[in-house]
C-alpha positions as CSV (number, residue, x, y, z in Angstrom):
1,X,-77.8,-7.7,51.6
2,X,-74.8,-9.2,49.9
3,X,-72.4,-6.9,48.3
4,X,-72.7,-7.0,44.9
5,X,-69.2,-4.9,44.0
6,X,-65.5,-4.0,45.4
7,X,-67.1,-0.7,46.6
8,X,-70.3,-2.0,48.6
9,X,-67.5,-4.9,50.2
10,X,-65.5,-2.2,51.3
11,X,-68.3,-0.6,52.8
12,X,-69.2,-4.0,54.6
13,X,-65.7,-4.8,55.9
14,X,-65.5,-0.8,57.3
15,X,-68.8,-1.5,59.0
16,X,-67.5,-5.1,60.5
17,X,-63.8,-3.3,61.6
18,X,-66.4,-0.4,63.3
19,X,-68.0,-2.7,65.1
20,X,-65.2,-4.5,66.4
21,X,-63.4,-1.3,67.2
22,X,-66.2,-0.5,69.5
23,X,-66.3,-3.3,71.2
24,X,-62.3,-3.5,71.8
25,X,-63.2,0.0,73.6
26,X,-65.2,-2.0,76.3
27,X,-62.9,-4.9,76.4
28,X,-59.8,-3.1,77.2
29,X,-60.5,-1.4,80.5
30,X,-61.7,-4.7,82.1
31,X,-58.1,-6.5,80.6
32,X,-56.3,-3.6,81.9
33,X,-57.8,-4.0,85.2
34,X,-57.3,-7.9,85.3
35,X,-53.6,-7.7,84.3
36,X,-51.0,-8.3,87.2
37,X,-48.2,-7.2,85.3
38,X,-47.5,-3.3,84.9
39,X,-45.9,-2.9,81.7
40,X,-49.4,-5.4,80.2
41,X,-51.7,-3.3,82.0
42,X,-50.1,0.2,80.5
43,X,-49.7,-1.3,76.9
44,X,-53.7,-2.2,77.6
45,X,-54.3,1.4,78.5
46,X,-52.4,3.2,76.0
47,X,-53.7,0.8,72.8
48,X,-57.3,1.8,74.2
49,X,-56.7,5.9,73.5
50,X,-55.3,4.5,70.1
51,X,-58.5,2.0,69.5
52,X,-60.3,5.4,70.4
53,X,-58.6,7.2,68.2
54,X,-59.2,4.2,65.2
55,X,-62.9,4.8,66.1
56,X,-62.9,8.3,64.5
57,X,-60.7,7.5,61.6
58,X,-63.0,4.6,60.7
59,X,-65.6,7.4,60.8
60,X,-63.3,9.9,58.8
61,X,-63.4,6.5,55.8
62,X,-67.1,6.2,56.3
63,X,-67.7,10.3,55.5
64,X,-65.0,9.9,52.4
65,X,-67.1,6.9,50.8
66,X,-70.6,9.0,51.7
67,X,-72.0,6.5,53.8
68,X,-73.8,6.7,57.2
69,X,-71.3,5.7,60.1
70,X,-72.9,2.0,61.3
71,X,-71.3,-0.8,62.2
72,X,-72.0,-4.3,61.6
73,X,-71.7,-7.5,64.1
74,X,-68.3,-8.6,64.0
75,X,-68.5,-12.4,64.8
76,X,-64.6,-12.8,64.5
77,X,-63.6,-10.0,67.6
78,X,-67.1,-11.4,69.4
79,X,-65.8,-14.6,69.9
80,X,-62.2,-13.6,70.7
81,X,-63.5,-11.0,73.6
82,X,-65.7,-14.1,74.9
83,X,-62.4,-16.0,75.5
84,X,-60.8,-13.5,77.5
85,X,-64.0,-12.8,79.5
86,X,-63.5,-16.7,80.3
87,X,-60.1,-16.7,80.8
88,X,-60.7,-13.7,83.9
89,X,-62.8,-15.5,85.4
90,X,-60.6,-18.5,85.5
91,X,-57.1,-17.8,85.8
92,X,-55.3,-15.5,87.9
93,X,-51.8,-14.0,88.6
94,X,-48.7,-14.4,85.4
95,X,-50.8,-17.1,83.7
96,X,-53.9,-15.0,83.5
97,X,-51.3,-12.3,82.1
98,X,-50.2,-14.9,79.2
99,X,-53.3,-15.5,78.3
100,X,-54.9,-11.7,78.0
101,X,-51.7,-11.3,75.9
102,X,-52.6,-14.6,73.6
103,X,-55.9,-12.9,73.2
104,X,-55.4,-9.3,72.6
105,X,-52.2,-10.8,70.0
106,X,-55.9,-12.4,68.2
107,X,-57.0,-9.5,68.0
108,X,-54.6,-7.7,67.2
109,X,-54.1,-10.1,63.8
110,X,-57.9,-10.2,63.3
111,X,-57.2,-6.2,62.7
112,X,-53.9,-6.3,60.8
113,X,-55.4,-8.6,58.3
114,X,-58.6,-6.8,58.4
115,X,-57.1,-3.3,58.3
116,X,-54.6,-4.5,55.6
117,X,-57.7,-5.8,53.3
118,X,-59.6,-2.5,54.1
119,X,-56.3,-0.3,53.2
120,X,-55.8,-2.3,49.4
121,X,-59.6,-2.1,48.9
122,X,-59.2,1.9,49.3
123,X,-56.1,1.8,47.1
124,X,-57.6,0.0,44.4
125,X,-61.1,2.0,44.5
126,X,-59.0,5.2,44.0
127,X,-59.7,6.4,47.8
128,X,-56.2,7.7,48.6
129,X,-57.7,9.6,52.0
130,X,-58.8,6.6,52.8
131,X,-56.1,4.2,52.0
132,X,-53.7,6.7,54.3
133,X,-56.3,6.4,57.2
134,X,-56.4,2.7,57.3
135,X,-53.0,2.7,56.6
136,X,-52.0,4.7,60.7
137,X,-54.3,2.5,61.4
138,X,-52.9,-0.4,60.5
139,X,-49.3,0.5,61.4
140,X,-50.8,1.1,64.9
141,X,-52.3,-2.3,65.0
142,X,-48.6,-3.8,64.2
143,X,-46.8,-2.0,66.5
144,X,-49.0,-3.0,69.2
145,X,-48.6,-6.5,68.5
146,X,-44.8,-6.5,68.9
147,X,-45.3,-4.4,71.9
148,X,-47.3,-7.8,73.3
149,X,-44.6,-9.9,72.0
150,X,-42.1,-7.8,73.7
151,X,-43.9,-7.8,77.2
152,X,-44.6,-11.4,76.6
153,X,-40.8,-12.7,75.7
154,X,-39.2,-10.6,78.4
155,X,-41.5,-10.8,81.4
156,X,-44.6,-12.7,81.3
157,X,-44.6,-15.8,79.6
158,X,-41.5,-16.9,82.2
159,X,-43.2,-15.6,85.1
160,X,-45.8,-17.9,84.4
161,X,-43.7,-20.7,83.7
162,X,-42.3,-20.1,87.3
163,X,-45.4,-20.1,88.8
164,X,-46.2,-17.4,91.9
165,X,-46.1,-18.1,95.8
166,X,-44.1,-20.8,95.3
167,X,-40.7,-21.3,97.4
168,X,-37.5,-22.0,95.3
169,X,-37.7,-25.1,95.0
170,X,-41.0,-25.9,94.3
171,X,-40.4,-23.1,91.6
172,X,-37.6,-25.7,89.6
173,X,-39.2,-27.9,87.2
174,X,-40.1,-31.5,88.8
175,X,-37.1,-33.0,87.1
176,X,-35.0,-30.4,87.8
177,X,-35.8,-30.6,91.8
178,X,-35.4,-34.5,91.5
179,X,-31.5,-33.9,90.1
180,X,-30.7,-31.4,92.3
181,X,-32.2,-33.7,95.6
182,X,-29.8,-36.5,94.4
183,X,-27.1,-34.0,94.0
184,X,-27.5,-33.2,97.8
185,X,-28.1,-36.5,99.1
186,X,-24.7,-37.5,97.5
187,X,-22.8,-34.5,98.7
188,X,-24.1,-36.0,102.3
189,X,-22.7,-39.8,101.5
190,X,-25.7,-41.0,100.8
191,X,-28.9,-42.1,102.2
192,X,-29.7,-43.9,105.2
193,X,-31.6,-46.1,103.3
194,X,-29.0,-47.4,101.2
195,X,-27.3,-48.7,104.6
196,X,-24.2,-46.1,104.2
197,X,-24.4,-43.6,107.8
198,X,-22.5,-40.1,107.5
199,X,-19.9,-41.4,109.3
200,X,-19.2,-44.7,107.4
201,X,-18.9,-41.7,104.2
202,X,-16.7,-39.7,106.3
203,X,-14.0,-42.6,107.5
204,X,-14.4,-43.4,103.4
205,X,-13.2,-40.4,102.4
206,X,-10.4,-40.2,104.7
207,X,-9.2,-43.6,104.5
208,X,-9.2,-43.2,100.4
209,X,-7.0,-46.5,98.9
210,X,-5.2,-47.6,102.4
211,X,-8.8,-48.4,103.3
212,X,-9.5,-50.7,100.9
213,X,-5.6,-52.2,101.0
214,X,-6.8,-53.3,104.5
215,X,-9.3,-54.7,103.6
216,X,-7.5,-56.8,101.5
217,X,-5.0,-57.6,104.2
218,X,-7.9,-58.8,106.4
219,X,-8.9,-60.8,104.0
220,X,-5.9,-62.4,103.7
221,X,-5.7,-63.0,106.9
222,X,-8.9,-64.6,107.7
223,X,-8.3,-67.4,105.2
């Protein structure tokens, strides 16, 4: 049934963040699990005890406005757990880490802006318990988000850029390799291809500008 007033959307939007709050709780152990990193598979772990603990406080709002604790399909968290299911099953190792941390960031401003919503609905209903409730809630969601960023900036994101098993080399950017290859190559005099051996570079070298004044001189010479 469509809401009809501020007070029966409120109650709708607390029934879609339930819902999605609940699912999240399933969610995060298998994103835990998948993550290589360390410090992304403990953020994953310690933002599901607070997605636990947003659970009951949604059911804390749902008691203050008298209304029966039931959530509602939340198609926006749906579809964003459904992209990290895919991504698991496709991607492995520091990329798979970026993209669980894409994800969860999602979700993570699916709820801020949801949670945000929720908290001026309460404040302009009159609903100060609740307002403070979404409001932990909400502060929660934000500091988990720059806890991603943070795991993201300093680890992840370049260790994926990198690459894994690779050797040094292959690990520099194809560019990069080219420039340093053509640094070596001229360190060496040169390649055989270009008709110039070692030791034609080496006698160069030595032979500086009295080389090429001979040269001259048997020029000279041989006319």
């Amino acid at each position: 049934m469509a809401a009809k007033s501020l007070q029966e959307l409120f109650v709708e939007e607390l029934r879609d963040a339930y819902d999605g709050e609940k699912r999240l709780t399933k969610a995060l152990p298998r994103m835990a699990k998948a993550a290589e990193n360390e410090d992304l598979r403990a953020a994953f772990t310690s933002h599901l005890r607070e997605t636990e603990r947003h659970v009951q406080r949604l059911e804390q709002v749902f008691r203050t406005v008298g209304e029966s604790v039931r959530g509602k399909k939340c198609d926006g968290l749906m579809g964003i757990i459904e992209e990290g299911k895919s991504a698991m099953e496709e991607l492995e190792g520091p990329v798979l880490d970026a993209a669980l941390i894409a994800g969860a960031q999602r979700a993570e401003h699916y709820e801020i802006a949801a949670y945000g919503t929720l908290a001026y609905f309460a404040e302009m209903l009159g609903n100060d318990k609740a307002k403070e409730l979404l409001g932990q809630t909400l502060d929660e969601e934000k500091a988990a988000d720059e806890k991603l960023t943070d795991i993201a900036k300093s680890e992840v994101n370049r260790e994926a850029l990198m690459g894994t098993g690779e050797s040094e080399e292959e690990e520099m950017p194809r560019v990069a390799r080219r420039g340093a290859r053509g640094m070596v190559a001229s360190a060496r005099g040169g390649s055989r291809g270009n008709g110039t051996s070692r030791a034609t570079a080496h006698d160069r070298s030595r032979g500086g500008v009295r080389g090429n004044a001979g040269g001259r001189r048997r020029s000279r010479s041989s006319r």
